[in-house]
N, C-alpha and C positions, 0 to 999 in steps of 0.2 A: 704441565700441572705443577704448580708450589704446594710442598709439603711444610707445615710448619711445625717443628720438633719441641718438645721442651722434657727436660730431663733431670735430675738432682745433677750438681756439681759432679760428685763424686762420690762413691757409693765404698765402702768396706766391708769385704766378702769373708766369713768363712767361720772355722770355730776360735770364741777366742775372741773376737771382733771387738765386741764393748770396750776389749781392756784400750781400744785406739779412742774410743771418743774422745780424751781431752786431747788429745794429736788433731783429732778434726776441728775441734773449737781453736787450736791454736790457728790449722790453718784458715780457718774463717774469721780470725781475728777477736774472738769475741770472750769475753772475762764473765758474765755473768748470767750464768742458764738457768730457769726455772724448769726442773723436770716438770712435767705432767703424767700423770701416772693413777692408778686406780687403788683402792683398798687393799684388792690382795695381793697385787704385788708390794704394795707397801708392806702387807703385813709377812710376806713369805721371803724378805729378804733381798729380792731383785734389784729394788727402787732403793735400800741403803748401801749397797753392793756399788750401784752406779755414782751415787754420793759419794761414798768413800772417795773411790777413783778419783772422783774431780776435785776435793777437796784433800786429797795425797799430793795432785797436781797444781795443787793453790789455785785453784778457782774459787769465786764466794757461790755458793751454793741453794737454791732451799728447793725442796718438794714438794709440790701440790697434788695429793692424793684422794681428792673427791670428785673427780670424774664419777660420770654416771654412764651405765649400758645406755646406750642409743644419745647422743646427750641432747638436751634441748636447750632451747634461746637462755629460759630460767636456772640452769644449771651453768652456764657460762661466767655469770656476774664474780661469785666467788674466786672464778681464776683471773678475772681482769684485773682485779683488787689485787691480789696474789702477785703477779706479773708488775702491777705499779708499783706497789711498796719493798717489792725486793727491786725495783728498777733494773728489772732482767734486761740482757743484751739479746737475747733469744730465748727460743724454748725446745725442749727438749720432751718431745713423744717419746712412752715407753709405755708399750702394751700392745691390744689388741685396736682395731681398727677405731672404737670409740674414745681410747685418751689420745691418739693419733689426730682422729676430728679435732677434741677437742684443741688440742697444743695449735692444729693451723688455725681454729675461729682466734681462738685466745690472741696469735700472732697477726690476727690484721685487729680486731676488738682493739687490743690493748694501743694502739696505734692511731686510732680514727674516731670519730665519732657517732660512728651514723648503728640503727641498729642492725641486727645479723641479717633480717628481710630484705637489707639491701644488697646483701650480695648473692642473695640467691638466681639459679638463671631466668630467662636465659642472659643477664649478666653478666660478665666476665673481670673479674677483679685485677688489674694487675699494679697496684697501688702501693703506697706506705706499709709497712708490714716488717715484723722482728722475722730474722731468720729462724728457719725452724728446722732440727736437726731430728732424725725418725729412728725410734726403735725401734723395731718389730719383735713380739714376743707371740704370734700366731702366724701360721702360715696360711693367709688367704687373704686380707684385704687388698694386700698391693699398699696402701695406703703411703707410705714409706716413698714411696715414687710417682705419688700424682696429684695434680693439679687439681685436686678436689676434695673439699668435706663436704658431710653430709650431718646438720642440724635440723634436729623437730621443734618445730614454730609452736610455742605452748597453748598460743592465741588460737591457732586453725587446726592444730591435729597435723599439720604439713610435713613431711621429711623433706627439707629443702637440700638442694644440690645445689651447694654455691662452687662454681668453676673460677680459677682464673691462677697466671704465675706466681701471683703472692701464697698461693695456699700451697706450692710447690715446694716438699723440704731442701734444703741448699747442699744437707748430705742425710748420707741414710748408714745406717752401722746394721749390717744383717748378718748375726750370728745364729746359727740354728738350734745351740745347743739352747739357750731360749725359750725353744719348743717343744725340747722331751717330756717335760713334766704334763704339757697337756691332757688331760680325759681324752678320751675316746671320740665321745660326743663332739667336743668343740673340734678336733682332728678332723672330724668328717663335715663340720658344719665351713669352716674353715677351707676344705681342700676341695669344695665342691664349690664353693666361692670364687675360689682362685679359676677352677675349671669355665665357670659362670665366663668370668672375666674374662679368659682365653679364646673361647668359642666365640663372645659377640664381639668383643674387639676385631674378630677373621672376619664374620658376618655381615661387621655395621656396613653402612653405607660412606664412612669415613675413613673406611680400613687405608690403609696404603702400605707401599713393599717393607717400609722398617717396622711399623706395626705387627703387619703378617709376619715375617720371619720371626717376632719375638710370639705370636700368640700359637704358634705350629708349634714352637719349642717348649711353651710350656704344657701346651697338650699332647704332647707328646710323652711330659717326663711326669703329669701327672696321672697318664695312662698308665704309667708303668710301678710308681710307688703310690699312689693315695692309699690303696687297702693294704700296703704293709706298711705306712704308716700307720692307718685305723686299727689294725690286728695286734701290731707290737710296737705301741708307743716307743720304745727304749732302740728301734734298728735305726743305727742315725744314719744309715746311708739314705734309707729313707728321710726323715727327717732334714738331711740337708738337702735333699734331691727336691723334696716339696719347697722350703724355704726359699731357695732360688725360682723354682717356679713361679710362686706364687709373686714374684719381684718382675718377673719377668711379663708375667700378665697384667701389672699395675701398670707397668712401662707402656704396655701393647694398648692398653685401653684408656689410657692416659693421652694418650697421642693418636687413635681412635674415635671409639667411645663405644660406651654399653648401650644396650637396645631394648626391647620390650620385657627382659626378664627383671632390669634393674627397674623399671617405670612402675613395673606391677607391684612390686616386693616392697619399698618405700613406704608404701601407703599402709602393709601388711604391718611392718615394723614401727607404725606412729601406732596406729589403731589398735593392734591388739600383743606392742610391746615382746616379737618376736625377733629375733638375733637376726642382724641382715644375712648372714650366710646362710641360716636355716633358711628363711623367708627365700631367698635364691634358689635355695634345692626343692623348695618344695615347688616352685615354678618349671625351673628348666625342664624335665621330661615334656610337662605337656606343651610351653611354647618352642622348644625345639620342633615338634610333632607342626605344629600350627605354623610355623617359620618355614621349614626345607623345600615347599615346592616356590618358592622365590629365589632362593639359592643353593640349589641342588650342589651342584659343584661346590659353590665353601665349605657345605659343612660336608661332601664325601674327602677333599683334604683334609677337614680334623677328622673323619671315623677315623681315617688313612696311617693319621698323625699320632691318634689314641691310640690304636692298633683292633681298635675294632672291624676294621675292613683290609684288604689289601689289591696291590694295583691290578690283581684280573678283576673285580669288581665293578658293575659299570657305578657309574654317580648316583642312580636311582639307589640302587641295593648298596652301595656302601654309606650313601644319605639314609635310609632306612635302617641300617645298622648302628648307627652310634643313635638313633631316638631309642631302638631298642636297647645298647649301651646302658646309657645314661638313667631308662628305668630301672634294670637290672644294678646299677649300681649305687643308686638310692634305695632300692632295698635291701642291698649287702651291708650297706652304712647305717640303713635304721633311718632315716628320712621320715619322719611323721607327716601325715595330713595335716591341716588345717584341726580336720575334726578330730585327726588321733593327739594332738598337739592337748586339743580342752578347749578348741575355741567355740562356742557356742553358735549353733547354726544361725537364730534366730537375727543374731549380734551381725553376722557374717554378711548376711544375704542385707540387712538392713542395709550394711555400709557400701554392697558391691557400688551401684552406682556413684555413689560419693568418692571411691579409691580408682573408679574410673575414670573420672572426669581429673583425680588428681596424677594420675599415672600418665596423661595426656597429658595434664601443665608443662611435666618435669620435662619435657622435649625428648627423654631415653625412649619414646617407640617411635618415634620421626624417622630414628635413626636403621628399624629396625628392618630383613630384607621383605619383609611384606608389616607396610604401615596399616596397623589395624584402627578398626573404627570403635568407638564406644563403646557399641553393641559386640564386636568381638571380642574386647577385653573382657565384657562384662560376662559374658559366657562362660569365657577361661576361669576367671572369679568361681565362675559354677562349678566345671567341671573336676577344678583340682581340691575341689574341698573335702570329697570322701576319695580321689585315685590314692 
């Protein structure tokens, strides 16, 4: 069997990391980055922080700080503008998974001409495109090491997955210290994410031996810190333990791929404007539950891996172990419903079949170990609305 790998260049591990970015642009050759970045880190300091840096290091510089939560086609245009008239050599992510998106659309947009619907899948871009260098300021997207944004089509409501090696950063700067200031809330929206991403990456139907080894390792190390992350923002042993994680699961699923929790979640995150990682936790309990008698064994190596199960356990009982897990620990984290969230039932049930038939487009349940039908998403839809 050929595996095909794809990976950032090279990655900078540790506390401290940022202060290397202009070392990484040198070794990429490249003189003129447009950060991408969101409001409050503009406003808190981070995004002039990383500025300084580059322009201490004589780079010409400028910041584009209007990224949007979730971004869409309509919010893109302003960074393409941005990007042409500083005639950036690259772009430079810095934040959470959404200025992340944004910096890859930005880095093929500003390049090509066609609109962002053309690269959605099942597609696969690997085209013209500015290099794009990743910062991560949350731990859970992965985003920082994979082959994929994910923009909402303003036109359809759509959360499109556009794949391909252009959207793939050329390096990634992963400093964890980054991440101490996070709330609570995004800590758990964030680390359950990352967890998302480790389990189906082990699951998909496209897993393979370098995958696995990396998606065991992050469910393993986020078994062991996500709730003293959640409980004590400031333990950075934590903090760096989940950061690496969560890099390690973008890796694994990157070179994988996610499965019915990311196909369902998508549609949740256009339509009723909920953070992909929440939208993630608030799936996985029930399609892990709906998922494990197709692959019993994978997911008894993540209980195994989590530490929810251990080896006298057969695969049955330690597979029923981490769906029990995984409820138990979206309720330690505060995981809302659907309905605890505010979403209106009526709005809910309206859209189920529409977020069905969209959760089918994106090709993430194809991938998953039991491919469900319409009618079984649409159920799920049901069922997780008041769990």
């Amino acid at each position: 069997m050929t595996i095909n790998l794809a990976f950032p260049r090279f990655l900078t591990v540790g506390a401290g990391a940022m202060n290397e970015t202009a070392a990484a642009l040198a070794k990429l050759g490249l003189r003129r980055p447009l950060i991408v970045t969101d409001k409050f880190l503009a406003g808190n300091g981070v995004a002039a922080d990383l500025e300084k840096l580059l322009i201490d290091a004589d780079y010409s510089v400028v910041t584009f700080s209007d990224t949007v939560p979730d971004p869409t086609t309509g919010s893109l245009t302003a960074g393409v503008n941005a990007v042409r008239e500083h005639r950036a050599d690259c772009v430079i992510g810095l934040g959470g998974g959404s200025p992340m998106d944004t910096a890859k659309a930005l880095a093929v947009l500003a390049s090509t001409d066609e609109p962002m619907r053309h690269y959605k899948a099942p597609n696969s871009y690997a085209g013209t495109a500015l290099p794009i260098i990743a910062v991560p300021t949350t731990a859970g997207s992965g985003s920082e090491a994979t082959q994929f944004t994910v923009i909402t089509d303003e036109e359809t409501d759509e959360k499109m997955l556009c794949p391909g090696l252009s959207f793939l950063p050329s390096a990634a700067i992963i400093d964890y210290r980054l991440t101490v200031s996070m709330p609570a809330r995004l800590t758990a929206d964030t680390g359950v994410d990352a967890l998302t991403h480790a389990i189906e990456a082990y699951v998909s139907r496209k897993a393979n031996p370098i995958s696995d080894s990396l998606a065991l390792g992050a469910v393993r190390t986020i078994g062991q810190y996500l709730r003293r992350a959640y409980f004590d923002g400031g333990d950075a042993e934590a903090r760096e333990a989940m950061m690496l994680a969560a890099t390690q699961a973008g890796i694994a699923f990157s070179n994988s791929s996610v499965c019915l929790v990311h196909g369902m979640s998508r549609p949740i995150g256009a339509h009723f404007h909920v953070a992909h990682g929440l939208s993630n936790a608030m799936l996985l309990p029930a399609v892990t539950e709906f998922s494990v008698p197709a692959a019993e064994d994978r997911y008894a190596a993540c209980a195994r891996a989590y530490g929810a199960a251990g080896d006298a356990d057969s695969d049955a009982t330690a597979a029923r172990k981490l769906v029990a897990e995984i409820h138990r620990l979206c309720v330690d984290v505060e995981v809302p419903t659907p309905a605890g969230y505010g979403i209106d039932s009526t709005a809910w049930e309206g859209l189920i079949p529409l977020m069905a038939e969209q959760a089918i487009a994106s090709g993430s349940p194809a991938n998953n170990p039991v491919v469900p039908t319409s009618a079984q998403i649409e159920q799920l839809y049901t069922s997780i609305y008041r769990r």
